[in-house]
N, C-alpha and C positions, 0 to 999 in steps of 0.2 A: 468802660463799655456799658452799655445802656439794654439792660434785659427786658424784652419787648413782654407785657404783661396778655396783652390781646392783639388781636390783629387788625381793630378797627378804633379809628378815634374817637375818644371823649372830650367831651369840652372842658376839662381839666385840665389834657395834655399842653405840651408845648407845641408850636406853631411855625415852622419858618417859611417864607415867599416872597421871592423879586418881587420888586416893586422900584419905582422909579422909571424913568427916560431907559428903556430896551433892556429894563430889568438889571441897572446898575447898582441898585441896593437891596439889601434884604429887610423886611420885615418880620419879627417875632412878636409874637404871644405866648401866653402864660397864664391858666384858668380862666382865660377869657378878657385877661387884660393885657393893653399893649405895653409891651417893655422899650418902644422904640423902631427907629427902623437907621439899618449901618450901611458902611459906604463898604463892606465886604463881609462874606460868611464869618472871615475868621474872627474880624470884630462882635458877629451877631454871634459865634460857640461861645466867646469871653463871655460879652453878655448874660448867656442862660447859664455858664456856669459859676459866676459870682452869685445871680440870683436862687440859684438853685443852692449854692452853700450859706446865702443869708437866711431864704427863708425854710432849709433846711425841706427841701420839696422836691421830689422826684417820680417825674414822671414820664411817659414814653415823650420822644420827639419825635418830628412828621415833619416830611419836606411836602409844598404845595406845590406842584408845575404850575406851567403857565398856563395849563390844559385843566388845571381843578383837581388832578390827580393827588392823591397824597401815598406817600411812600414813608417808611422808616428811616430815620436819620438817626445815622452812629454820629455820637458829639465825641469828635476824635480828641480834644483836649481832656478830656476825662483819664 
């Protein structure tokens, strides 16, 4: 589980947001660089969390609406 440090985003943090044809894929980032974008969340959690045990880096994640909102994201494979 992912213990929220602040309640507002850094450009450090991690990044996730539909993207694609009515929001059928997700995009992630990661201190400001992109790690890709998947053909489902559960691929985009695998994602952050291989890269989060390579480069040994942990930090809040943020889901983006489609509205610009950003919220806390629990990365349930953790």
């Amino acid at each position: 589980m992912l213990i929220i440090r602040d309640d507002t985003p850094d450009s450090e943090d991690i990044f996730l947001s539909d993207t694609g044809y009515l929001g059928s894929q997700t995009s992630v980032s990661a201190g400001g660089k992109n790690l890709g974008i998947f053909n489902s969340s559960e691929d985009a959690e695998k994602a952050i969390f291989n890269w989060i045990g390579k480069h040994n880096y942990r930090r809040n994640i943020w889901q983006i609406s489609d509205h610009g909102n950003v919220h806390p994201y629990d990365l349930s494979i953790c």
